[in-house]
C-alpha positions as CSV (number, residue, x, y, z in Angstrom):
1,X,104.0,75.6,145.1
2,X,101.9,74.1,142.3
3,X,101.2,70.4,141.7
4,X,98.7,70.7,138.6
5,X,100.5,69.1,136.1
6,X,100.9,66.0,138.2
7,X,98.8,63.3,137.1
8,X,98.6,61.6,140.6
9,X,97.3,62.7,143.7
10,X,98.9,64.4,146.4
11,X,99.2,62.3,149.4
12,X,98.1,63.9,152.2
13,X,95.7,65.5,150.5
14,X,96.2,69.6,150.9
15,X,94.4,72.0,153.4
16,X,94.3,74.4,150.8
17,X,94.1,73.9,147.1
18,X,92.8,75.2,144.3
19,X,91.6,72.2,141.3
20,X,90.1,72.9,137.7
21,X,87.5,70.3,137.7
22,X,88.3,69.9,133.9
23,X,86.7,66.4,133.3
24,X,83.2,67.9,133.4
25,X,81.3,70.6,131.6
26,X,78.3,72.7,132.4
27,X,75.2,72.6,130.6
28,X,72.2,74.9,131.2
29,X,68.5,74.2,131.1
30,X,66.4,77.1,130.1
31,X,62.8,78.2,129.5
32,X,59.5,77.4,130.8
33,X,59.5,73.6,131.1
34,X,62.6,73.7,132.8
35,X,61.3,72.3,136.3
36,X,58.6,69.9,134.5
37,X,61.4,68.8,132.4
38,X,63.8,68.2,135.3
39,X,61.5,66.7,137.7
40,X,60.3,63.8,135.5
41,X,63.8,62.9,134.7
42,X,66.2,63.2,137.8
43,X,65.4,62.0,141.3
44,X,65.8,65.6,143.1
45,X,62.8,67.2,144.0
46,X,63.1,70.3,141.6
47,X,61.5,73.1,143.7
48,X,63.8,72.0,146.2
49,X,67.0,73.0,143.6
50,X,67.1,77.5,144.9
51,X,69.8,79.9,144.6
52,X,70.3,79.0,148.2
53,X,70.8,74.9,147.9
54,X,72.2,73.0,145.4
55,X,71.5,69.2,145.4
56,X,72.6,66.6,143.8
57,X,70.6,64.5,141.5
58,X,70.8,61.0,139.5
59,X,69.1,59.8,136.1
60,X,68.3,56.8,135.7
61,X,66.9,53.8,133.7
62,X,63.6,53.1,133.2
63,X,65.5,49.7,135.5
64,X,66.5,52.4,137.7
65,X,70.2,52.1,137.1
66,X,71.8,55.3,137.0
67,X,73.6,56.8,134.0
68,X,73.6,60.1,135.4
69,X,74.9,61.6,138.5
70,X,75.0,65.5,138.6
71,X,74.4,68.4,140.7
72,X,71.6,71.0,140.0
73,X,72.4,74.8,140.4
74,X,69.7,77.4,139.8
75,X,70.7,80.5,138.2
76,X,67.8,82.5,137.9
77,X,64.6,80.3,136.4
78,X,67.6,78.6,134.8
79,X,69.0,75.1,136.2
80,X,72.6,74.1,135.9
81,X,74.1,70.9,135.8
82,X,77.7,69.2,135.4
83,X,78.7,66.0,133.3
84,X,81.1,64.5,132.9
85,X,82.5,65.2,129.6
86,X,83.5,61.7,128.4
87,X,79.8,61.0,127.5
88,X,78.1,64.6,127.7
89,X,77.4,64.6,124.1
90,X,75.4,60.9,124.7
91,X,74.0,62.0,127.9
92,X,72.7,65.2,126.2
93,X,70.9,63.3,122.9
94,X,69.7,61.3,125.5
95,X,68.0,63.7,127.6
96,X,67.0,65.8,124.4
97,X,64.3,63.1,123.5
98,X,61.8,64.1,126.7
99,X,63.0,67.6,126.3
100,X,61.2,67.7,122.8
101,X,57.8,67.3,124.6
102,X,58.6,71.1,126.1
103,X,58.2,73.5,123.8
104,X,60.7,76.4,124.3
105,X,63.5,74.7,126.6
106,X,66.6,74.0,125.8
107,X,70.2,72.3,126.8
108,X,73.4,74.1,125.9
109,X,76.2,73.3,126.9
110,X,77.9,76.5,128.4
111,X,81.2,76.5,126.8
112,X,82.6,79.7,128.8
113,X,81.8,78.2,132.1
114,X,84.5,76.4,134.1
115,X,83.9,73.9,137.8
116,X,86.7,74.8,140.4
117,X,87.3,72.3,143.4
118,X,88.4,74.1,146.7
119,X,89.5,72.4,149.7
120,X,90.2,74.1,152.7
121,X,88.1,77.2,153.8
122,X,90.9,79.2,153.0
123,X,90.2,78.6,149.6
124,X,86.9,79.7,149.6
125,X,87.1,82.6,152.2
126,X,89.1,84.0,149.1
127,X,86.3,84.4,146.8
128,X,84.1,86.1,149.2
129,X,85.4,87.0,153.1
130,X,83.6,84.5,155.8
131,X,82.0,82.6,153.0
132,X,82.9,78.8,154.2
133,X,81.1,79.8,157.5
134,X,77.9,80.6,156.1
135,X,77.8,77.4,154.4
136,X,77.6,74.6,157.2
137,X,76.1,71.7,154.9
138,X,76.6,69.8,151.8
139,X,74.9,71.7,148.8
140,X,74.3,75.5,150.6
141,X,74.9,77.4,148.0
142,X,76.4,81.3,147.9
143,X,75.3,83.5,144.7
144,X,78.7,85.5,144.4
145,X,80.0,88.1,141.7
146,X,81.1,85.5,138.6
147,X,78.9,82.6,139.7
148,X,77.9,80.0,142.4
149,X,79.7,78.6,145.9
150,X,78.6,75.4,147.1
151,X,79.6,73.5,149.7
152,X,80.4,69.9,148.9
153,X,80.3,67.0,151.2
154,X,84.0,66.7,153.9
155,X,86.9,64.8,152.6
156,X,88.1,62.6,155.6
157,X,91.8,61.9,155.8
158,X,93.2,58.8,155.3
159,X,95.7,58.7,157.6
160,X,94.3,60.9,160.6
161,X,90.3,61.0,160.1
162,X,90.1,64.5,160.0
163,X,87.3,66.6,157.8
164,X,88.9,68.9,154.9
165,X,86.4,70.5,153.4
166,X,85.3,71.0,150.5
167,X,83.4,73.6,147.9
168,X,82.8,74.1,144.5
169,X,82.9,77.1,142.3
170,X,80.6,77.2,139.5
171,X,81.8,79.9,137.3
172,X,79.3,81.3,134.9
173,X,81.0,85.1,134.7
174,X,83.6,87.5,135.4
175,X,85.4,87.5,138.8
176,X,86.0,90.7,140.6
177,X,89.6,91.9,140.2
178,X,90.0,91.1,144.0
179,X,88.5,87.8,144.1
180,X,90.5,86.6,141.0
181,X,93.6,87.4,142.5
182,X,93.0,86.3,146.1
183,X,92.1,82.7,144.4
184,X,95.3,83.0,142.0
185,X,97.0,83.3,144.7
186,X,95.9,79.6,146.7
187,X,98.1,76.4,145.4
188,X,96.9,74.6,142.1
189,X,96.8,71.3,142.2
190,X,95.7,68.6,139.4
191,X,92.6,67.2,138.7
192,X,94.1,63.6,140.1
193,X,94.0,65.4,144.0
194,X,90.0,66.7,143.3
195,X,89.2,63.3,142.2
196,X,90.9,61.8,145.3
197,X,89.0,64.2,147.4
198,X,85.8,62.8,146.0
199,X,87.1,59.1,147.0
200,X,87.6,60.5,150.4
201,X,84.3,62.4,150.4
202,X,82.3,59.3,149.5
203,X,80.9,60.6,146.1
204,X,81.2,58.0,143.3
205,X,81.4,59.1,139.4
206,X,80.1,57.0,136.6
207,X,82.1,56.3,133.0
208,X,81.6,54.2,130.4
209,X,81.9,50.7,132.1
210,X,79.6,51.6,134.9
211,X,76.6,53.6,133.1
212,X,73.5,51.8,134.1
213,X,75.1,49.4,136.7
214,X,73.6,50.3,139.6
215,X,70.5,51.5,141.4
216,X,71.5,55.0,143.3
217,X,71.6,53.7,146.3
218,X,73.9,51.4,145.8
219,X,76.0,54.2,145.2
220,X,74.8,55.9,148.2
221,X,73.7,59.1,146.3
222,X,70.6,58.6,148.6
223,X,72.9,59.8,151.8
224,X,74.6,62.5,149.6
225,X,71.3,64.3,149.0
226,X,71.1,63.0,145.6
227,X,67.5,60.7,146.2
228,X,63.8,62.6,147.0
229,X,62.3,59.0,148.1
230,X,58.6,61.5,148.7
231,X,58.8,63.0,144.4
232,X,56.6,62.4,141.9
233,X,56.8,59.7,139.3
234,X,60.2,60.3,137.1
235,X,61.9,57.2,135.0
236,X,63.2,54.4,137.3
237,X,61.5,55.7,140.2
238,X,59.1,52.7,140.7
239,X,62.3,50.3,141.4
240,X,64.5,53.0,143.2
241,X,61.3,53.4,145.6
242,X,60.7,50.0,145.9
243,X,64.8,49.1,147.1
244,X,64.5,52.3,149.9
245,X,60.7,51.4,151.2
246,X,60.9,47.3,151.0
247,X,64.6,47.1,152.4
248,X,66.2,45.1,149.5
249,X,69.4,46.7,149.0
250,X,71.9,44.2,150.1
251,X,75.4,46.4,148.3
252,X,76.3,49.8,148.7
253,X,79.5,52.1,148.5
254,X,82.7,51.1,150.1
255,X,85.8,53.3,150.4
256,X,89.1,51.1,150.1
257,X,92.9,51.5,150.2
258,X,95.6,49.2,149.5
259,X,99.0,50.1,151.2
260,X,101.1,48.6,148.5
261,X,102.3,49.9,145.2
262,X,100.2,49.4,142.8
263,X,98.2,50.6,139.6
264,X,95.2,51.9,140.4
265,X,92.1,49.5,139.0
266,X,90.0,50.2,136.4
267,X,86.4,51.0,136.8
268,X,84.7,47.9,136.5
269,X,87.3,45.4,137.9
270,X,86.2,42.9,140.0
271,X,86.5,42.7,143.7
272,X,87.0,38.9,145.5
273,X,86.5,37.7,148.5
274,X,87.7,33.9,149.2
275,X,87.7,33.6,145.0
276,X,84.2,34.7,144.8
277,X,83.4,37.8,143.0
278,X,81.6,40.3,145.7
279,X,81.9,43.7,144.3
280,X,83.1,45.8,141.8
281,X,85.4,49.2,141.3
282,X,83.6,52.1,140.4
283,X,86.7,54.7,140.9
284,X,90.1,54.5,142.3
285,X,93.1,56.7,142.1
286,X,97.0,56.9,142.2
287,X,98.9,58.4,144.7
288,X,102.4,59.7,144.0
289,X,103.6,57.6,146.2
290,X,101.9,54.3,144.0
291,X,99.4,53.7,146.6
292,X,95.8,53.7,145.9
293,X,91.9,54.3,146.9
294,X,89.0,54.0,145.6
295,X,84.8,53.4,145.7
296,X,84.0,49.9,144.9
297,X,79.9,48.3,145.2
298,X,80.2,45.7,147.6
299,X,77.6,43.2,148.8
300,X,76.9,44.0,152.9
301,X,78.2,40.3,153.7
302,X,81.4,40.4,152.4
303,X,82.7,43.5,153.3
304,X,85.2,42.8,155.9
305,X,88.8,41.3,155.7
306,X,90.8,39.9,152.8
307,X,89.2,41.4,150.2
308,X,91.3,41.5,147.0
309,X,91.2,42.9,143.2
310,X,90.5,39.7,140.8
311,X,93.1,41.0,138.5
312,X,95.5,41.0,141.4
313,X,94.4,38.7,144.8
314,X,97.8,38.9,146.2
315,X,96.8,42.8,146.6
316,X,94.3,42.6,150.2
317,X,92.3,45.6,150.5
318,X,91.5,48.0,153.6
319,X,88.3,49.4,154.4
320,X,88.0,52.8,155.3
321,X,85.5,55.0,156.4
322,X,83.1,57.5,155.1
323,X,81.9,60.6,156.2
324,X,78.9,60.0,156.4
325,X,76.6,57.0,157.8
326,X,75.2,53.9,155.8
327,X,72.7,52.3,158.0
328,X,71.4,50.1,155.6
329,X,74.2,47.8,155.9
330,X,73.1,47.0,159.4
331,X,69.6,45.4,158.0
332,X,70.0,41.9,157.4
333,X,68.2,39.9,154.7
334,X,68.2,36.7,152.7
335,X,67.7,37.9,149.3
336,X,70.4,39.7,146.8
337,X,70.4,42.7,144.7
């Protein structure tokens, strides 16, 4: 059965499921000041970026607040990378003005090329046999016939804690006949599910409300792969340095729930604890049953009970956990972000 016309999430999310990741496009960089280019802008290591891994990567202020958050794919001596297509066009212009001082290398986007979301190994088994077991980690990366398979980071369940994994399928050309019909023939679902799979997976988007808000690791893009704290200079890397190698980050990513019926809050919306502000939304997303989660920046000494939107306090907030691990609320220091 398909879901992807709905425009909320499917609670559980699926096993299996196939999701046109339709809110981003795919641009590619190209020529010979591709990796110069790349690696005095973003805060991946660019050599690192092969046909076999495929990190992520954040741009930043020269504040080091984020306004990017992307993934880099190499295809060939080319890099790809996905944005979100709200603000592509301004991200682009953006980028364009250091790419002038590299003769012969471009941005395009690559209209043709389309992001699928897969969860469940099922789902990516059918674009090549045994592929989800010869990609263990978050960003291995498979070359296949019609493009790229990477693995992404787990979802974790709500309800029961348990891993659903995850990939993405970077199409940049034809499927074979065989693979297009073994993925034809895995449930659709709509974007709404992917983007709850993200909540669950820990991986934060930006929009409009939230460009340049935050340092990376407050969005914890550092334990996603995102951060190369040993790299070169690039722009914002003196004050995204100085938070991982002095200790001072005092918020990072929370994942949250609210078991009552609500609309979900806008990026941006403000997060209380006691009538004090402590945090903010940065994504959430509707269930179809009117439920709600999200990833909200939170400061480390308020994260506990009774949280509650601004918008709504009667609305308390639970805490849930994260597939991965965020040691640096454990440190303790006087001194906020």
């Amino acid at each position: 059965m398909s879901s992807a016309e709905t425009s909320a999430a499917t609670i559980p999310l699926p096993a299996s499921a196939r999701i046109a990741v339709n809110d981003q496009v795919m641009v590619r960089i190209s020529g010979a000041g591709t990796d110069k280019f790349l690696q005095g802008q973003f805060s991946q290591q660019v050599t690192d970026v092969t046909e076999q891994y495929s990190p992520r990567a954040a741009a930043c202020s020269p504040k080091g607040r984020a306004y990017c958050l992307t993934r880099m794919v190499r295809e060939g001596s080319d890099v790809l990378m996905a944005l979100p297509s709200a603000f592509a066009d301004e991200t682009i212009t953006h980028l364009r003005k250091y790419l002038m001082l590299f003769r012969g290398t471009s941005m395009v986007v690559e209209t043709d090329a389309l992001i699928i979301g897969l969860l469940g190994k099922k789902a990516a088994n059918a674009l090549v046999d045994g592929a989800a077991g010869n990609l263990p980690s978050p960003g291995d990366t498979l070359t296949v016939a019609g493009g790229h398979l990477i693995r992404a980071m787990d979802a974790l369940g709500s309800a029961t804690g348990e891993r659903i994994p995850r990939f993405e399928f970077w199409q940049t050309g034809e499927l074979s006949a065989d693979s297009s019909r073994l993925l034809s023939e895995v449930d659709s679902y709509g974007l709404a599910t992917w983007q709850a799979s993200e909540i669950a997976a820990g991986v934060p988007s930006l929009c409009a409300e939230t460009r340049e808000s935050y340092v990376p690791q407050m969005l914890n893009w550092q334990h996603l792969g995102g951060v190369h704290f040993k790299k070169g200079c690039y722009t914002g890397q003196e004050v995204i340095a100085r938070m991982h190698f002095l200790g001072q980050l005092k918020k990072s990513l929370f994942r949250f729930s609210s078991p009552q019926a609500a609309g979900a809050p806008a990026p941006g919306a403000a997060l209380v604890k006691d009538g004090r502000s402590v945090g903010e939304v940065v994504n959430s997303v509707q269930f179809t049953d009117g439920t709600f989660e999200g990833l909200a920046v939170i400061r480390h000494d308020a994260a506990g009970s009774e949280l509650a939107l601004k918008q709504s306090p009667e609305i308390f907030l639970a805490l849930l956990p994260l597939p991965y691990a965020v040691p640096e609320r454990e440190q303790k220091a006087a001194s906020d972000t």
